[in-house]
N, C-alpha and C positions, 0 to 999 in steps of 0.2 A: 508418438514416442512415449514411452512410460516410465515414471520415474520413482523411483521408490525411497528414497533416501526424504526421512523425516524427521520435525525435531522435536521440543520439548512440550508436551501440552499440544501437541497437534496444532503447531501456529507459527512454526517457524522451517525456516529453513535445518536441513543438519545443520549438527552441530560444528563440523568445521566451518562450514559456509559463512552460516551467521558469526562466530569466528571473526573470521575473514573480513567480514562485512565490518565489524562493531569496529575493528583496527584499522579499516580505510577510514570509514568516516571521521574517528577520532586523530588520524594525522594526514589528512587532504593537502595542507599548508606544508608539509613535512614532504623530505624526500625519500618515497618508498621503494625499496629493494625487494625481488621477489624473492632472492636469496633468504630473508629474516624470517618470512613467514616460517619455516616448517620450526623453528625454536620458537615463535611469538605463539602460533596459533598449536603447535604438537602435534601435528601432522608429517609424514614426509610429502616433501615438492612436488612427485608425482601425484601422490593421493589427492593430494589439495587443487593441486592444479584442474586433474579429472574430476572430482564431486565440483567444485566451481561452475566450471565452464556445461555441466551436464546439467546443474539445477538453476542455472541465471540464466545459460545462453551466451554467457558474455564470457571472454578471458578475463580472470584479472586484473589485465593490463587495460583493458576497455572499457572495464566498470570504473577502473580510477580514473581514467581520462573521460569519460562522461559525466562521473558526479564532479569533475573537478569543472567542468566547462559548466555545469548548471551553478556551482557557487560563482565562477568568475560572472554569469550572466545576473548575478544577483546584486554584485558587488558593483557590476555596469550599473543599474538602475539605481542603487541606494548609497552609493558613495560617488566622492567625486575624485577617487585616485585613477592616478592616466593608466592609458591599459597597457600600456609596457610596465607598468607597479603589477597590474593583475595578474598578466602575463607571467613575471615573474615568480610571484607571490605561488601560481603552482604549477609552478617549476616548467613551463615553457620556454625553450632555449633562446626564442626572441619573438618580437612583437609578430614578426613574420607570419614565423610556425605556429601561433597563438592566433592569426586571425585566419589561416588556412582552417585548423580546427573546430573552431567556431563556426565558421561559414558555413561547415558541413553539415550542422547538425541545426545551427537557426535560420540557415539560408541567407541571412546577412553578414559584411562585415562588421565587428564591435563598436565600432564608432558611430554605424548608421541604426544598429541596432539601443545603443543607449537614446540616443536623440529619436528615433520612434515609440518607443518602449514608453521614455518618458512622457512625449506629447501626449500616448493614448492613458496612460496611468490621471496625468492633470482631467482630460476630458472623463474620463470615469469616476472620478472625485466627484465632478460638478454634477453627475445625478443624483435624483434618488437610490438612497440605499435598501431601500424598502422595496424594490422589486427587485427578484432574483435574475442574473442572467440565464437563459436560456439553453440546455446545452444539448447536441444532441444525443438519443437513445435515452437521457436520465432526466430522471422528474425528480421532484420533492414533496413529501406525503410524512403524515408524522402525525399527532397528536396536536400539536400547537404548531401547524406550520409556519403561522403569523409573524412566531418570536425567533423565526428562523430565516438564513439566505442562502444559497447553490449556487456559485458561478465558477471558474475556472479562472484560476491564478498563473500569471505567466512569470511572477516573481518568484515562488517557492514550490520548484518541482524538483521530482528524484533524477530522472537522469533526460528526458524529453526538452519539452518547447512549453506545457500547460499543466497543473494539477486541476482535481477539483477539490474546493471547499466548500463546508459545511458547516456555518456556524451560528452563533447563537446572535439578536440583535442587541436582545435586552439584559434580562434577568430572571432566565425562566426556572422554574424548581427542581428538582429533582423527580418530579413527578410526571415534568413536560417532555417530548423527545423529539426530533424528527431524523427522519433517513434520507439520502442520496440513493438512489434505486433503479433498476430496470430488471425487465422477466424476455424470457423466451420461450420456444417451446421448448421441448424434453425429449421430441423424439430423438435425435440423436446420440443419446446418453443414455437410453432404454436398456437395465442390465447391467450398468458400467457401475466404477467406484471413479465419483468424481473431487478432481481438486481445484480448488477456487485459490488464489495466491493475487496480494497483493501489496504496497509498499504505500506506510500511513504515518503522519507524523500529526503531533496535537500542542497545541499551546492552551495551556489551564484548563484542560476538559475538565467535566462532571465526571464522566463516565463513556466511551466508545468503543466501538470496534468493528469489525467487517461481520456481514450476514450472508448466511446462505439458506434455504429453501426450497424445498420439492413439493408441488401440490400434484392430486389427480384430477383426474377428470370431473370429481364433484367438488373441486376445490376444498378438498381437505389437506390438511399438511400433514406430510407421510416421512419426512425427515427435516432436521432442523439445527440449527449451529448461529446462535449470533454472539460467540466469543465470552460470553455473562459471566463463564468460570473463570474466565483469566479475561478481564476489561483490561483496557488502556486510559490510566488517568492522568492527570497529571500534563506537564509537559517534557515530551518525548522527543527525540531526533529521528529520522527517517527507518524504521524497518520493518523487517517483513514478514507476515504473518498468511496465515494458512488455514481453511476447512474442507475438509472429507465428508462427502454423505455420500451413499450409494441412490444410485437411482431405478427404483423399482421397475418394475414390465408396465404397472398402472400407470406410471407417471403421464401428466400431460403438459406441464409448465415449470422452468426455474428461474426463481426470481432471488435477488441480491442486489448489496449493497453493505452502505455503511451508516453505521447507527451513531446517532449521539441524545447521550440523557445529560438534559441538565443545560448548563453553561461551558463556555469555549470554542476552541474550531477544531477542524482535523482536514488535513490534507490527505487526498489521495489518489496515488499514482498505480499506471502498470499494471491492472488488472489483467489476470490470465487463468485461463482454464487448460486444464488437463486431464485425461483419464490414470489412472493408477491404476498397481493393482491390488488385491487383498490383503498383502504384506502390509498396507499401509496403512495405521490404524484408525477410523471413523471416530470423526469429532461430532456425531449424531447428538446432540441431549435428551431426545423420544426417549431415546434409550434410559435413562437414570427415572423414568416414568412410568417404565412398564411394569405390567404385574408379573411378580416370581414366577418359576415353573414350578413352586412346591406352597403349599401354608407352608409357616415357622412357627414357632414359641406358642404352641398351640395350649401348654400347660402353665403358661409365664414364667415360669422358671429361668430364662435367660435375660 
């Protein structure tokens, strides 16, 4: 499926979406009416509903009731209100329909899952934190790996069961970085304009953001995007950002990930690829490197 609806800086979802998106997360705890959006977000309901459900996958009624079950599963581990509070809190009609819910998407009820959650949370305290956990498909590679760790957080995810995080141990500079990463090959995408999307949140970062990559056959990089124009610093709540590179006929490998310079963490969820089409504008940076197709100012005069 091909989707063409793009947003600002080549990193986000449209603009209703994201929209959409920035108004759930900010009233999760609230009770939301689908009716409000097309006055909140300036869309009409149809429109909204259709770019939605076309560029998440999800109805809007499905992404509020998944990000809402991933904060009640947050609130299991790190608080100790009953889950008939949490329940309530967003807005499940009762303890009931709140642990149907749940079950579905963490495979346990809330009560077995706080009391696992937290036994395995205490045993992972008591290791070392200086070795990364293991995860599959993605490595950690960087510059100073040392002063870095990669494991998967079952505490703070966007709408699943685990994120990954990436963060810093100590106090490394501005100078230091390391990535979350993995590669494949390119035949598949041989010709195509491809979209990389995925959903990252950061507490005190230096500097991050999502990577994308196309090398050839001789391991040269033939397209490139790791977000530099528009970093994520700071601490950020969960959203979602976007890279476009077309993938040449040479291609023989695409590798990505998530970059962090500096100090902090960054979460990241929901990684997904897509083909587009040309309509949809390449966040390549080759491009702002390449030489004119003319000389200029050959008299200096300008």
């Amino acid at each position: 499926m091909r989707y063409d609806n793009f947003g600002v800086n080549g990193m986000q979802y449209s603009d209703v979406t994201q929209k959409t998106i920035s108004y759930i997360e900010s009233n999760l705890r609230e009770e939301i009416q689908l009716d409000v959006f097309p006055a909140v977000i300036g869309y009409s309901k149809f429109h909204l509903l259709r770019i939605f459900r076309e560029e998440t996958g999800k109805s809007i009624g499905e992404y509020i009731r998944l990000r809402r079950l991933a904060m009640a599963a947050m609130l299991l581990l790190h608080s100790d209100e009953s889950i008939i509070t949490i329940a309530f809190h967003f807005h499940f009609q009762s303890q009931e329909a709140f642990t149907r819910a749940f079950k579905e998407v963490y495979a346990l009820p809330p009560g077995k899952y706080r009391k696992l959650m937290k036994t395995m949370r205490m045993i992972e305290e008591e290791k070392e934190m200086n070795i990364s956990k293991h995860i599959k498909g993605w490595s950690l590679s960087g510059s100073n790996t040392e002063l870095y760790g990669l494991m998967t957080d079952s505490t703070v995810c966007h709408t699943g069961t685990e994120s990954g995080l990436l963060y810093a141990k100590g106090e490394p500079d501005e100078q230091q970085f390391a990535t979350m990463m993995q590669g494949f090959q390119a035949q598949e995408y041989k010709g195509k304009r491809l979209k990389l999307s995925c959903f990252l949140k950061t507490e005190h970062a230096d500097k991050c953001g999502a990577w994308l990559r196309i090398d050839n056959a001789n391991g040269d990089t033939v397209q490139f995007d790791n977000m530099d124009n528009r970093s994520i610093q700071g601490t950020t709540d969960w959203n979602h950002y976007s890279l476009v590179l077309d993938v040449p006929e040479d291609s023989a490998s695409i590798h990505f990930g998530v970059l962090l310079i500096g100090k902090g963490k960054v979460w990241a969820d929901g990684f997904r690829f897509e083909e587009v089409t040309d309509k949809v504008p390449a966040t390549n940076m080759l491009l702002e490197e390449s030489l004119p197709a003319q000389p200029t100012n050959l008299d200096f005069s300008e």
